[in-house]
Structures are given as structure tokens and as C-alpha cells.
C-alpha positions as CSV (number, residue, x, y, z in Angstrom):
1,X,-26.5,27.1,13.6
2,X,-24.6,29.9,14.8
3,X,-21.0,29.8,16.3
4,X,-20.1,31.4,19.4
5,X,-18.1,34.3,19.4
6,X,-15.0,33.8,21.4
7,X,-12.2,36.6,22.9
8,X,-9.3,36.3,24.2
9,X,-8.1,37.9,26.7
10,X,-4.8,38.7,27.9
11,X,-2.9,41.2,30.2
12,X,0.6,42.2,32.0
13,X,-0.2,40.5,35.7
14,X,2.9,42.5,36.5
15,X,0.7,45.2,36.3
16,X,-2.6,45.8,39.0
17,X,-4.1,48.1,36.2
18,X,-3.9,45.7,33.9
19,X,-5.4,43.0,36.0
20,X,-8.2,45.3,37.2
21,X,-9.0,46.5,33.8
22,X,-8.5,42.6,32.4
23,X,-11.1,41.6,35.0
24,X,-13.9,44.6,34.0
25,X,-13.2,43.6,29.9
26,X,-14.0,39.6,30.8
27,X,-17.2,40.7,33.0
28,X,-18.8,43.1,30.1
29,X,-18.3,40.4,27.5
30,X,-19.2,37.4,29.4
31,X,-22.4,39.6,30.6
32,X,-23.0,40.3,26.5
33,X,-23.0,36.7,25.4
34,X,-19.6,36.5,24.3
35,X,-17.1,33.5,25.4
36,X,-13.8,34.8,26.6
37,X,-10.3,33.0,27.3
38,X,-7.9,33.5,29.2
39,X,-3.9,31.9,29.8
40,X,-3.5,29.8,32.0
41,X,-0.6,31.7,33.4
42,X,-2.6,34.3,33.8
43,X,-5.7,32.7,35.0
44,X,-4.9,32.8,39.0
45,X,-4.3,36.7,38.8
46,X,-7.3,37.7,36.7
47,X,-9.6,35.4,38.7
48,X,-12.5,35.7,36.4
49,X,-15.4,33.4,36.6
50,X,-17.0,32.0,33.8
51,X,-13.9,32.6,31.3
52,X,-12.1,29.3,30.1
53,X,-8.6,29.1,31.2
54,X,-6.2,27.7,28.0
55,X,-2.6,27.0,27.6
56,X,-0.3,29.7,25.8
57,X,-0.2,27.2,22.5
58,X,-1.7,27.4,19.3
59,X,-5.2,25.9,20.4
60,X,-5.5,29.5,22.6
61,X,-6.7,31.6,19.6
62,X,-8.3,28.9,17.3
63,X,-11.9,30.2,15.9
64,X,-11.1,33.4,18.1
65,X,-12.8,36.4,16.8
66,X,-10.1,38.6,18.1
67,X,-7.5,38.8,21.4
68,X,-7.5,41.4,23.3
69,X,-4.4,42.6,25.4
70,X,-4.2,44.9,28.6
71,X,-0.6,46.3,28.5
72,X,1.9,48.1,27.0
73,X,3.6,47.5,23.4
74,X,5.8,45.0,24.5
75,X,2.6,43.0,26.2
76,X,1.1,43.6,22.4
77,X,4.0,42.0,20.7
78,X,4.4,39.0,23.1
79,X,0.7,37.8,22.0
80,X,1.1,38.6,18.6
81,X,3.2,35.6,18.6
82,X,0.4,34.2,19.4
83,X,-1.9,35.4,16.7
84,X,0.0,35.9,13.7
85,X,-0.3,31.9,12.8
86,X,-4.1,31.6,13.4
87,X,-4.7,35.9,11.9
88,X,-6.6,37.0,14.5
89,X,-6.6,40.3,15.0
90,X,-4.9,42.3,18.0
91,X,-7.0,45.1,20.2
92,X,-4.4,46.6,22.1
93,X,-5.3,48.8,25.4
94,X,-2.2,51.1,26.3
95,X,-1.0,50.8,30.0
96,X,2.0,51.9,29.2
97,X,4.0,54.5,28.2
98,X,3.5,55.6,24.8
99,X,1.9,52.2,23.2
100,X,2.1,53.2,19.8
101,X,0.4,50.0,18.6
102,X,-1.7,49.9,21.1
103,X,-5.9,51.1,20.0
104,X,-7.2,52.5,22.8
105,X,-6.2,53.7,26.3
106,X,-7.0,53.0,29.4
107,X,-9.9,55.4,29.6
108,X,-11.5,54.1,26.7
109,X,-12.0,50.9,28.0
110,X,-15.9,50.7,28.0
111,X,-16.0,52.1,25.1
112,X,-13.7,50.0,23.3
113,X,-15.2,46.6,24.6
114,X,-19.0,47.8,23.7
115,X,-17.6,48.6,20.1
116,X,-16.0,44.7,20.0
117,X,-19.7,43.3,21.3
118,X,-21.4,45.2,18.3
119,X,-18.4,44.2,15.9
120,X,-17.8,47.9,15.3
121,X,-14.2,47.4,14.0
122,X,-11.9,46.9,11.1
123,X,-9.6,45.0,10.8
124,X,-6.2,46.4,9.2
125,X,-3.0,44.4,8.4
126,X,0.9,45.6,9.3
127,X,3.8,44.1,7.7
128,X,6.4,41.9,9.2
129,X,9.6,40.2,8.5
130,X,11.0,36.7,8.0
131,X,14.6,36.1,9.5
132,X,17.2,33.7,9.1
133,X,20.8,33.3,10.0
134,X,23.2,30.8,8.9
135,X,27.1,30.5,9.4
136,X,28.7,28.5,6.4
137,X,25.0,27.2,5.3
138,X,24.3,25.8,8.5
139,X,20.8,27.3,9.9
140,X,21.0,29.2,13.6
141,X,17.9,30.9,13.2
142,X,14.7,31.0,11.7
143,X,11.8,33.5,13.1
144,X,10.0,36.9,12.3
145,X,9.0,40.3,13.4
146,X,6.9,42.6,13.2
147,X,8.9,46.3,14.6
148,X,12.5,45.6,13.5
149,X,15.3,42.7,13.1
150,X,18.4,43.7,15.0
151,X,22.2,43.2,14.6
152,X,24.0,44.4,17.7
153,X,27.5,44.3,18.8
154,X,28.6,41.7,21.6
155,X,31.1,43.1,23.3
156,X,33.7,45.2,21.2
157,X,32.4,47.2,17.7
158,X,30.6,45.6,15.5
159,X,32.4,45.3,11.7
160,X,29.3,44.4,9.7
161,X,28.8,44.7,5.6
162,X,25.6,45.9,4.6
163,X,23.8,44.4,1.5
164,X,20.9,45.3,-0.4
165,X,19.3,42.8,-3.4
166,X,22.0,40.7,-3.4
167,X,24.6,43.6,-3.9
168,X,27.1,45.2,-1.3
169,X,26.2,48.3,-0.1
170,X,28.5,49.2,2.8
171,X,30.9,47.9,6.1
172,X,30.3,49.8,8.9
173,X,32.2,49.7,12.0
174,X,29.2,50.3,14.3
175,X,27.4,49.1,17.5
176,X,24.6,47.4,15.7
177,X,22.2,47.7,12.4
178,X,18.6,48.0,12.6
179,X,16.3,46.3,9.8
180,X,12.6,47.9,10.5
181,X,9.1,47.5,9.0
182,X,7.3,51.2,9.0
183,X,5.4,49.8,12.3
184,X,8.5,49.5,13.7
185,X,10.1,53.0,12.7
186,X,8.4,54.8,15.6
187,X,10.2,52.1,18.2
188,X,13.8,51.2,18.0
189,X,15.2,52.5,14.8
190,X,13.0,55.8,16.0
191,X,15.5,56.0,19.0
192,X,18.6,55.3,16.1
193,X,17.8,58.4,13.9
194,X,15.8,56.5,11.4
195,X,13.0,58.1,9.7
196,X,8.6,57.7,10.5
197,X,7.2,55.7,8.3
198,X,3.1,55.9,7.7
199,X,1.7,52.5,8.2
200,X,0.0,52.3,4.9
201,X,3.7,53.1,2.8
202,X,5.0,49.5,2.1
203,X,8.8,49.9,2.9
204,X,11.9,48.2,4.5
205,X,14.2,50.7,6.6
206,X,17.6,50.0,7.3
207,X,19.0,51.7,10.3
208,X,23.1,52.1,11.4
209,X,23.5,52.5,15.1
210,X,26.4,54.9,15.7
211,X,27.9,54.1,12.7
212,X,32.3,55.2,12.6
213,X,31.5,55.8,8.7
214,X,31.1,58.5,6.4
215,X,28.1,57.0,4.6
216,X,25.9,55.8,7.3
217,X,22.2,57.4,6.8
218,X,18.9,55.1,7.7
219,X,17.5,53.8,4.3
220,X,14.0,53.0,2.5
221,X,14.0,50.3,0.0
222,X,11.5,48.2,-1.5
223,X,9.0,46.0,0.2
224,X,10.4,43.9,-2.1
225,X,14.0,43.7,-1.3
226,X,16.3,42.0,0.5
227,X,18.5,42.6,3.5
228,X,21.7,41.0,4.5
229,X,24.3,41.7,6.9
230,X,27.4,39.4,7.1
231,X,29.2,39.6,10.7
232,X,33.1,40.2,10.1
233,X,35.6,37.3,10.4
234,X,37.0,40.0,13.2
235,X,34.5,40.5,15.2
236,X,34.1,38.9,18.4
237,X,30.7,37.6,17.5
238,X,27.2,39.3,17.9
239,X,23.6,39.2,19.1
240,X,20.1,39.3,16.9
241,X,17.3,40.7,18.5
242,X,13.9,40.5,17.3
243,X,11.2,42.8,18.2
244,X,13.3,42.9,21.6
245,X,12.4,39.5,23.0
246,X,13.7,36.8,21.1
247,X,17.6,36.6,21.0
248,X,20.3,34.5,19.1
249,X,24.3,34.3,19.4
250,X,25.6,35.3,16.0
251,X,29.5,34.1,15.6
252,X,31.6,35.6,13.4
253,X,31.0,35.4,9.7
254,X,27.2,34.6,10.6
255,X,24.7,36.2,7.7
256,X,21.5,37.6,8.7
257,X,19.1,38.0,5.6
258,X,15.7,39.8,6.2
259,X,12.9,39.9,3.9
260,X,8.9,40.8,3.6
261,X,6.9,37.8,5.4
262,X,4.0,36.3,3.7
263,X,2.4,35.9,6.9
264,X,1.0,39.8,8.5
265,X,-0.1,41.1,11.8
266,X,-3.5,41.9,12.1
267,X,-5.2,44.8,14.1
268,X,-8.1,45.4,15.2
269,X,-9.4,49.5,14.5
270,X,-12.4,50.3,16.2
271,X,-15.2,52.5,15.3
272,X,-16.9,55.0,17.9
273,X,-13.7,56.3,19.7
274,X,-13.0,59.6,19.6
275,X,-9.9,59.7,17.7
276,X,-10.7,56.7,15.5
277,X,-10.0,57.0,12.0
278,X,-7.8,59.8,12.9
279,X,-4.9,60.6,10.1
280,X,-1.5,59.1,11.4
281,X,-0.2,62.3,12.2
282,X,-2.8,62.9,15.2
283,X,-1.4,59.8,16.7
284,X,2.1,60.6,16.2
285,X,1.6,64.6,17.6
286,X,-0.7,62.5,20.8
287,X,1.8,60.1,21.3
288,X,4.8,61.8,21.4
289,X,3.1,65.0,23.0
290,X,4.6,67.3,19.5
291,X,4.1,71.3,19.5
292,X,1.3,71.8,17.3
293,X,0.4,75.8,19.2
294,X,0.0,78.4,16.4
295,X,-1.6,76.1,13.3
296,X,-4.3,77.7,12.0
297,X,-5.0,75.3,9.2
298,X,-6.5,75.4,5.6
299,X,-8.1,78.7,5.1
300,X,-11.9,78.7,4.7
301,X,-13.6,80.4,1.6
């Protein structure tokens, strides 16, 4: 007996693109035998029939092949909240801007959902982060991400002390600090001054946002190591951020510790588009449109 392959499906209803284009992937897989799903917050604007409609829980992605999402980056790490837990893999179509984790664009839409009905993909895993915070051992948050953990000023500067493996590396008077996974060094800490990371280097980056210091240069370490930063009796409090969507107060003296999480993101690489299996760097000249006039390349014997 043979299980039934299941998608599912999910897009920015914000966005008529996305609806149209969610409503063209469902028809081409329902059409190929494949069961798709879709949220039931979404169901009434994709108005698709034959998919089953399913709450945003846990039970949305169980014995799901894969989840597709219509949208932009931040549409890409809403559902990966969803499909961490169960490791499904993410196929993410940009209708955004520069949707860096995004696989395909818009245009490649036929394309991509033929290669998902003739399982012409790989799947390839990302590395996020576990996050806590306590004040005085009592827990005020526990979570993850995938692009960064962030530190940021309330109101007035932010007096933070930086530490790496258990040792002090620096206070910085600053407006935040930004702890990034390489997937994430092409988002936030990107726009901080932080360096690109290649998806495939395992690596922690720690990023100082407008830093009042003398030493205050974005960082490498270890997979392996672990971040702190301990909020100043004298600041007025401050905010974590992660992967810009889920937010907690931090009072003062709060400690944020951020480390490698057991638990990765999954993506789904496809094979038949026209830049797929493309080095990193075509992706990062595409997306952020970089002058590449006057390369002439390896010379040929």
C-alpha cells in the first residue's frame, strides 16, 4: 500500500499575486494526483476546490511531503514555524522583494510545481538558533530562529556586555546586538555591516548596531559556541526580536544566551530550473543586482 503524497500550501492573502499564483500551484497538483492543504485562514481567499482546509497547528504538516509558500521571506519564515517541528521541507516562491530564501520566483512557477510532482528536488538543511532569556534565573523566554536573535534598545542606548564561551568579550553602549546564523547574514545583520556568510560554512555571527566603542567589528565564532548578552542594571530595559516576528520585553539585567539548535530548517532545492545548483555567488550578484560588467573569467587553454 502506497501513501498519498500530501502538500501544503500556503500564501500572503495580503497579496492578489500570491493568491492567484496559490490558486494555479493547488490546481496543477490536485490535477497530478497529489493531495494539497491549505490554512484555514487562508482557505476563503484561495478558494480552491478539492484541497483540504486545516488549522495553523501542528496536525497541518503531519506526513506532509513538503509546504509550499507563495510570498516573500517573511511569509517563508512565518511557516517555517510551522515545519521546523514536523522537518518538512520549505519551497519558497519569491513575491517579494529580494526573497533571499525563497527557491524560485514567480515566473518559475510551472516549472517549480512540475519538478515537486516528479520529486525532482533535494532537500538541504540551514542552521538555527535556540534562545532563552532569564532575569535572576527566572525564565522570560524560550524560542528559536532561523536568520538572527536580536537585542535592541527600548527607548534610550542600549549598555549591553557581550560574551562569548562563557567569557566577557565587550560592553558596548549601542542601539542593539545582532546574533545571526549564515542564513541570516544576508537579512538584518546584512543591513548592520556584518559580513555574507555561504550557507554551507557552519558559523555564529555576532553583529553591534551603531556601536559608541572602539572595538565594535561583526564577529565569526564557532558553531559551537555560545552567545550571551546581559542587559545593564542602567538601562531602561530592552526588546528581543526573533527573525523579526516574535518579540519579548527584556528588563534590566535580563541575559539573553544564544546557541546552535538541535532542531534545523529544511529546504527544498529543486532540480530543472535554470539557475538551480548555481554557486552562492550567482544568487547573491541576482539578488542584490551586483556589477559583474568586465569579467572575463578563467582563461581557456
Amino acid at each position: 500500500m502506497t501513501t498519498k503524497r500530501t502538500v501544503l500550501v500556503t500564501a500572503h492573502t495580503g497579496r492578489e499575486a500570491a493568491v492567484e499564483s496559490a490558486r494555479l500551484v493547488i490546481g496543477r497538483l490536485l490535477e497530478a494526483g497529489v493531495a494539497v492543504r491549505v490554512l484555514g485562514s487562508e482557505a476563503e481567499a484561495v478558494a480552491c476546490a478539492g484541497a483540504d482546509v486545516v488549522p495553523a497547528t501542528a496536525m497541518a504538516v503531519q506526513d506532509a511531503e513538503m509546504m509550499i509558500v507563495l510570498g516573500g521571506d517573511g511569509s517563508l519564515l512565518r511557516a517555517a514555524e510551522l515545519s521546523r517541528p514536523a522537518g518538512v521541507p520549505l519551497l519558497g516562491v519569491n513575491l517579494g522583494h529580494v526573497g533571499f530564501l525563497a527557491e524560485a520566483e514567480v515566473e518559475d512557477l510551472a516549472v517549480a510545481v512540475d519538478c515537486v510532482v516528479r520529486g525532482r528536488y533535494d532537500v538541504e538543511e540551514r542552521m538555527a538558533v535556540e534562545v532563552t532569556a532569564r532575569l535572576n534565573g527566572r525564565l522570560l523566554a524560550d524560542t528559536w530562529a532561523l536568520n538572527e536573535a536580536t537585542v535592541e534598545k527600548n527607548d534610550r542606548m542600549l549598555e549591553v556586555v557581550a560574551e562569548v564561551d562563557g567569557r566577557p568579550l565587550s560592553r558596548w553602549g549601542c542601539d542593539g546586538v545582532i546574533c545571526a546564523t549564515p542564513t541570516g547574514s544576508t537579512a538584518y545583520a546584512f543591513s548592520a555591516g556584518g559580513p555574507v556568510v555561504w550557507p554551507e560554512v557552519e558559523a555564529l555571527l555576532l553583529v553591534p548596531i551603531s556601536a559608541h566603542a572602539l572595538f565594535a567589528r561583526p564577529l565569526v565564532v564557532s558553531p559551537r559556541s555560545r552567545l550571551a548578552l546581559e542587559v545593564q542594571p542602567e538601562t531602561a530595559g530592552a526588546v528581543l526580536w526573533c527573525d523579526g516576528r516574535r518579540r519579548f520585553d527584556l528588563p534590566a539585567g535580563a541575559r539573553v544566551e544564544v546557541r546552535r539548535a538541535e532542531v534545523p530548517v529544511r529546504l527544498a532545492r529543486l532540480h530543472g530550473l535554470e539557475d538551480t545548483g548555481a554557486p552562492f555567488t550567482d544568487r547573491l550578484v541576482a539578488k542584490f543586482g551586483l556589477p559583474v560588467q568586465g569579467w572575463r573569467g578563467r582563461a581557456r587553454s
